[in-house]
PDB file with one MODEL, atoms N, CA, C and O in Angstrom:
MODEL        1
ATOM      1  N   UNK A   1     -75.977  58.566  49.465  1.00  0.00           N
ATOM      2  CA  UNK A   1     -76.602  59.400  50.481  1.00  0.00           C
ATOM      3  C   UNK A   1     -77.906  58.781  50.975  1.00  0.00           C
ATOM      4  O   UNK A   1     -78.669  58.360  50.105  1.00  0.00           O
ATOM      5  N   UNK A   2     -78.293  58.660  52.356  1.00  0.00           N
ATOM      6  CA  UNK A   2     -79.122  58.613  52.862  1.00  0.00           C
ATOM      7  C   UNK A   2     -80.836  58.988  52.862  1.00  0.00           C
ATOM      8  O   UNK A   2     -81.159  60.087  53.312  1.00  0.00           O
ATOM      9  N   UNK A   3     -81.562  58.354  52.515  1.00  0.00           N
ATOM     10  CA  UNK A   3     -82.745  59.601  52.229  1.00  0.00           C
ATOM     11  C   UNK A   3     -82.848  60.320  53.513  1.00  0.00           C
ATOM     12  O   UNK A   3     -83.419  61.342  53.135  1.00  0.00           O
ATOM     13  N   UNK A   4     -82.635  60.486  55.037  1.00  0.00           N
ATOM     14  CA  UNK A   4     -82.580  61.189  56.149  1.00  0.00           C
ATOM     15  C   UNK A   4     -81.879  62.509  55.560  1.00  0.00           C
ATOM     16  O   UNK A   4     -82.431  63.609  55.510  1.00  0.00           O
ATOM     17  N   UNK A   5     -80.920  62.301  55.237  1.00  0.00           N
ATOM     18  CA  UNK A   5     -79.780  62.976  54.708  1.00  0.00           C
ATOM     19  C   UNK A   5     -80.337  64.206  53.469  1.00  0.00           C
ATOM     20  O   UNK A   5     -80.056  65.400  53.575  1.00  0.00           O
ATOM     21  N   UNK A   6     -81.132  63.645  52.364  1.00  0.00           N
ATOM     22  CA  UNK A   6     -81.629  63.986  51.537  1.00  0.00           C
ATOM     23  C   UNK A   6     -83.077  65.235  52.172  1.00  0.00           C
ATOM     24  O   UNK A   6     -83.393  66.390  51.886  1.00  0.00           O
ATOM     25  N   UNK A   7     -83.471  64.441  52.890  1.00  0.00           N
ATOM     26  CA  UNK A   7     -84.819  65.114  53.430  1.00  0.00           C
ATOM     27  C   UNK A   7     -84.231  66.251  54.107  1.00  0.00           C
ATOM     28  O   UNK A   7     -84.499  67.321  53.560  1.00  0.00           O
ATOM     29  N   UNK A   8     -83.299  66.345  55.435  1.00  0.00           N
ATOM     30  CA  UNK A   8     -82.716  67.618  55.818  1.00  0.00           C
ATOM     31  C   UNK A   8     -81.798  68.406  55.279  1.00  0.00           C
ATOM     32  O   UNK A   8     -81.220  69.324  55.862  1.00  0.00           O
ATOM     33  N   UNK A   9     -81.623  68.019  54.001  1.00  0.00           N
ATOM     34  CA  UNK A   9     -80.906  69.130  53.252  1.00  0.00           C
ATOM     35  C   UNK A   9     -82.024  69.897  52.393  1.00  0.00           C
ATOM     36  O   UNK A   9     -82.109  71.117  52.251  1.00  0.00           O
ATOM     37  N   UNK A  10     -82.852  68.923  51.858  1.00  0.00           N
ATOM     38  CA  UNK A  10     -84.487  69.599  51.339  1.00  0.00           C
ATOM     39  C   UNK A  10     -85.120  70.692  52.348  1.00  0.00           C
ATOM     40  O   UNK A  10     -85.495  71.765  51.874  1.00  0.00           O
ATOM     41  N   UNK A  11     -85.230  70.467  53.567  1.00  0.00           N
ATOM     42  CA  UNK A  11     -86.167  70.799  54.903  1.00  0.00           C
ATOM     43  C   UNK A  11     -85.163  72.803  54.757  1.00  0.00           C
ATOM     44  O   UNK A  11     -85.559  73.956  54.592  1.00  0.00           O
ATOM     45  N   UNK A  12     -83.565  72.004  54.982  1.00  0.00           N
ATOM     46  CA  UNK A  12     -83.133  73.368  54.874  1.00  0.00           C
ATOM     47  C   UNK A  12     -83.249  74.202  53.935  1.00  0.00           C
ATOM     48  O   UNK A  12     -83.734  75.329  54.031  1.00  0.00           O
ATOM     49  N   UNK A  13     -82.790  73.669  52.937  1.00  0.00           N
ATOM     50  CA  UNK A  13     -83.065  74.924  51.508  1.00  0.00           C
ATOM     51  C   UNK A  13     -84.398  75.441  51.715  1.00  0.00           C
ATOM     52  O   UNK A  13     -84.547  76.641  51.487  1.00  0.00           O
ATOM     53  N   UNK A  14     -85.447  74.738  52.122  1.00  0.00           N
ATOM     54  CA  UNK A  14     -87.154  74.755  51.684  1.00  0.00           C
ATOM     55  C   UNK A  14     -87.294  76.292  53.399  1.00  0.00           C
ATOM     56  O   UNK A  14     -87.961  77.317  53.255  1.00  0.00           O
ATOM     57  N   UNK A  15     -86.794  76.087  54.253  1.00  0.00           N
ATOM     58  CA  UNK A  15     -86.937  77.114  55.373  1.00  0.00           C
ATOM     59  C   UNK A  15     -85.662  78.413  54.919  1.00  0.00           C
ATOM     60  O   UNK A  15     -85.662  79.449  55.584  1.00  0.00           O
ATOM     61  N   UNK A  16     -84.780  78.263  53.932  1.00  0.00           N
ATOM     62  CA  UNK A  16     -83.949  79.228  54.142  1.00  0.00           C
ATOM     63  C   UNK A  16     -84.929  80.184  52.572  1.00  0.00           C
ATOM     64  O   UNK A  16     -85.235  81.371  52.464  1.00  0.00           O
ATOM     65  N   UNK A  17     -85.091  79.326  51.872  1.00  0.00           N
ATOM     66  CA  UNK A  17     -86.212  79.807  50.354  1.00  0.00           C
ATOM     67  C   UNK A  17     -87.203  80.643  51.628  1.00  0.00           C
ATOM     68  O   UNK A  17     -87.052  81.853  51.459  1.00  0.00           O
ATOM     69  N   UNK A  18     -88.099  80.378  52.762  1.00  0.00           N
ATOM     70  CA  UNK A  18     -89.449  80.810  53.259  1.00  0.00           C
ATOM     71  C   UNK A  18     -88.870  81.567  53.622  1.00  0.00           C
ATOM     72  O   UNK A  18     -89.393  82.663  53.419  1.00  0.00           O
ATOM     73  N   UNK A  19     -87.234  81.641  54.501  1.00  0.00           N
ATOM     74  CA  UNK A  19     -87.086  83.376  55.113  1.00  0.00           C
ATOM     75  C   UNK A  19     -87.016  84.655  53.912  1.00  0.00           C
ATOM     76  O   UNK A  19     -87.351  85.836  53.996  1.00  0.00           O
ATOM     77  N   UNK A  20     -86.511  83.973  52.935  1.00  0.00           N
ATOM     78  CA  UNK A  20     -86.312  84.923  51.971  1.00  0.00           C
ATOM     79  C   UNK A  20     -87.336  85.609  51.759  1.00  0.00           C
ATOM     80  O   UNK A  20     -87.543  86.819  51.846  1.00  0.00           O
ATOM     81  N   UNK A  21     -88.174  84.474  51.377  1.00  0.00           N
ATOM     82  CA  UNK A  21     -89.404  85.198  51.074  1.00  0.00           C
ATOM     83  C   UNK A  21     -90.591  86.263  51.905  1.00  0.00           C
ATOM     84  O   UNK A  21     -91.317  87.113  51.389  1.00  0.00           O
ATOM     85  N   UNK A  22     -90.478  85.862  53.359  1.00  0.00           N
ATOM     86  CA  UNK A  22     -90.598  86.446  54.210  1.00  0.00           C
ATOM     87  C   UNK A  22     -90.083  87.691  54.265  1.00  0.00           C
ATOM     88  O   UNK A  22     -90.774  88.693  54.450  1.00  0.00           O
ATOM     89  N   UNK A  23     -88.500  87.693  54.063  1.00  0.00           N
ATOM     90  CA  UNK A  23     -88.473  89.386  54.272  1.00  0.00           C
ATOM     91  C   UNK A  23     -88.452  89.639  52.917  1.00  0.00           C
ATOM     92  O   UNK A  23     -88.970  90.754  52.863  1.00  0.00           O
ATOM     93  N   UNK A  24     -88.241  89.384  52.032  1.00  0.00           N
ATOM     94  CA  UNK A  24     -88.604  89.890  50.529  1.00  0.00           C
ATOM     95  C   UNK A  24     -90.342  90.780  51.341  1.00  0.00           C
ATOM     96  O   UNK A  24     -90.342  91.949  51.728  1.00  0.00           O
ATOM     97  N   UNK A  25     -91.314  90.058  51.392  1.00  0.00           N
ATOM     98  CA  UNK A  25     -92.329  90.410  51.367  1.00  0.00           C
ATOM     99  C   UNK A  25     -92.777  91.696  52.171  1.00  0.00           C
ATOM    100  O   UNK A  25     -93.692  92.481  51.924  1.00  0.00           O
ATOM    101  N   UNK A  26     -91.638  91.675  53.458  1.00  0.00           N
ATOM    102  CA  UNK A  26     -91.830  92.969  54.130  1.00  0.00           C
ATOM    103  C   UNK A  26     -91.249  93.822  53.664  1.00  0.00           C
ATOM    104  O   UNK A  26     -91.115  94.744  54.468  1.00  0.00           O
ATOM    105  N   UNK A  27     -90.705  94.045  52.506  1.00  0.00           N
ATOM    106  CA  UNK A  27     -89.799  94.783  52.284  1.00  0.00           C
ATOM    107  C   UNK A  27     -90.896  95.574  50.860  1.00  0.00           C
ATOM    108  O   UNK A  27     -91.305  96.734  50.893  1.00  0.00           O
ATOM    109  N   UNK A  28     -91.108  94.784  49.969  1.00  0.00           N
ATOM    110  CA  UNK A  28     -92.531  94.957  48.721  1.00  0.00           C
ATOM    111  C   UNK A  28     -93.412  96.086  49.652  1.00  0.00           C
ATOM    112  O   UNK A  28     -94.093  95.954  50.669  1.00  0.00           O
ATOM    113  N   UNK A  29     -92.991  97.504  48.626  1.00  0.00           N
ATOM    114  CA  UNK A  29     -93.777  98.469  49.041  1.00  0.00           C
ATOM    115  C   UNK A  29     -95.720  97.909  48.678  1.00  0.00           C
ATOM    116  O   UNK A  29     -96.211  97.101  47.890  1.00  0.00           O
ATOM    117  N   UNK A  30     -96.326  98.870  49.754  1.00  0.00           N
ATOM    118  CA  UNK A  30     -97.806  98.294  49.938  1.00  0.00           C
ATOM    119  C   UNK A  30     -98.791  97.966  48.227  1.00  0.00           C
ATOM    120  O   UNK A  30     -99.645  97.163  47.849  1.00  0.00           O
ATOM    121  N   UNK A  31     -97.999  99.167  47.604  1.00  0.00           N
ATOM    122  CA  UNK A  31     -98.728  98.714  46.173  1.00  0.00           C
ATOM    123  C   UNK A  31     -98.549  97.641  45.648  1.00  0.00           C
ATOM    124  O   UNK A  31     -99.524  97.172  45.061  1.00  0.00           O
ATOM    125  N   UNK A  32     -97.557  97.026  45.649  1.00  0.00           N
ATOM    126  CA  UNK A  32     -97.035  95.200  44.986  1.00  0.00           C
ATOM    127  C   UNK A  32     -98.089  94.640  46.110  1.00  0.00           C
ATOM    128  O   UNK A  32     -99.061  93.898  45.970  1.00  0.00           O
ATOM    129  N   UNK A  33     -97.679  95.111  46.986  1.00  0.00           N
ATOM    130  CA  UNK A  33     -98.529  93.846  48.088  1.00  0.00           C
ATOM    131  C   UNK A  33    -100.226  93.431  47.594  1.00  0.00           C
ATOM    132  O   UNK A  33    -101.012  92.484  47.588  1.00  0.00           O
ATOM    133  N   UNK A  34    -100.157  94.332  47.352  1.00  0.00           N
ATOM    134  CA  UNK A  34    -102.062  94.337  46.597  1.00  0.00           C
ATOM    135  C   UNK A  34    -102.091  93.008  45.420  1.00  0.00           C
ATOM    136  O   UNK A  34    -102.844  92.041  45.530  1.00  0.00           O
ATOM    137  N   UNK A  35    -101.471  93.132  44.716  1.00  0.00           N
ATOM    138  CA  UNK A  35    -101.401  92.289  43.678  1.00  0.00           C
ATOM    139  C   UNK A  35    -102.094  90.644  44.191  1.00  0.00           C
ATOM    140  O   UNK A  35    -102.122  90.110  45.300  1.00  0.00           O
ATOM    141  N   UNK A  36    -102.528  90.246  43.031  1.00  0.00           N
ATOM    142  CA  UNK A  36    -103.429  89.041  43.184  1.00  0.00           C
ATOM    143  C   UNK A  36    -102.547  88.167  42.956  1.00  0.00           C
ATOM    144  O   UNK A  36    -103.017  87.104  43.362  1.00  0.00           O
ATOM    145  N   UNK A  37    -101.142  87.938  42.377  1.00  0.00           N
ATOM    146  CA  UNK A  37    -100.015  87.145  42.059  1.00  0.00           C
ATOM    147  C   UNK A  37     -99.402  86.992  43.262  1.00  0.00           C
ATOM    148  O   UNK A  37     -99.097  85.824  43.499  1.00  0.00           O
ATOM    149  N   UNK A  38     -99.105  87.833  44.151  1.00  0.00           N
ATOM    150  CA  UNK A  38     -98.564  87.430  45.198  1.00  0.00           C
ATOM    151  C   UNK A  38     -99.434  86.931  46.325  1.00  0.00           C
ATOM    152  O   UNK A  38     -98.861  86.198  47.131  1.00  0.00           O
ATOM    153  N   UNK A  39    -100.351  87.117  46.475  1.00  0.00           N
ATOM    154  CA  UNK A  39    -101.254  85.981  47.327  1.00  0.00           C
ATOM    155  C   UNK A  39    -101.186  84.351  46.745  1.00  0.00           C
ATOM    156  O   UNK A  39    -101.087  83.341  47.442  1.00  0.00           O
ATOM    157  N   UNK A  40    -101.257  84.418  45.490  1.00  0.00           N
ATOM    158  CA  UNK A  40    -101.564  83.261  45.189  1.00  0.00           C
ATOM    159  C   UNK A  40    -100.171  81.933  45.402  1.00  0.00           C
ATOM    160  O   UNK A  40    -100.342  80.725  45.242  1.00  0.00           O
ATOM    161  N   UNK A  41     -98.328  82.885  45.951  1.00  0.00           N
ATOM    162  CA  UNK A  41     -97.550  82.858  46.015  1.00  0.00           C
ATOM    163  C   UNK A  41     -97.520  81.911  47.602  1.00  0.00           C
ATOM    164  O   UNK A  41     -96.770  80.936  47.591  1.00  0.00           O
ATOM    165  N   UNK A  42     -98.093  82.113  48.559  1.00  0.00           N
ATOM    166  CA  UNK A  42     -98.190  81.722  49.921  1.00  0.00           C
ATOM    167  C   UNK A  42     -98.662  80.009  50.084  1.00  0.00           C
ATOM    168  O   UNK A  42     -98.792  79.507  51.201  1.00  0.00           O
TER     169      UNK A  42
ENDMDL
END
């Protein structure tokens, strides 16, 4: 395999992991959101 190859399969997993987390995060009622663990998460 290609490292091109390697890098856009990285690039994808690494943006499909950020949507998750993205709506994971809108979803974390406001009390989790407070937490000092999940800032440090970003």
């Amino acid at each position: 395999m290609s490292p091109k190859r390697i890098d856009d399969k990285a690039r994808t997993i690494l943006r499909f992991a950020f949507t998750l987390f993205a709506l994971n995060r809108k979803m974390i009622p406001m009390e989790q959101k407070k937490s000092p663990t999940d800032l440090k998460l970003i």
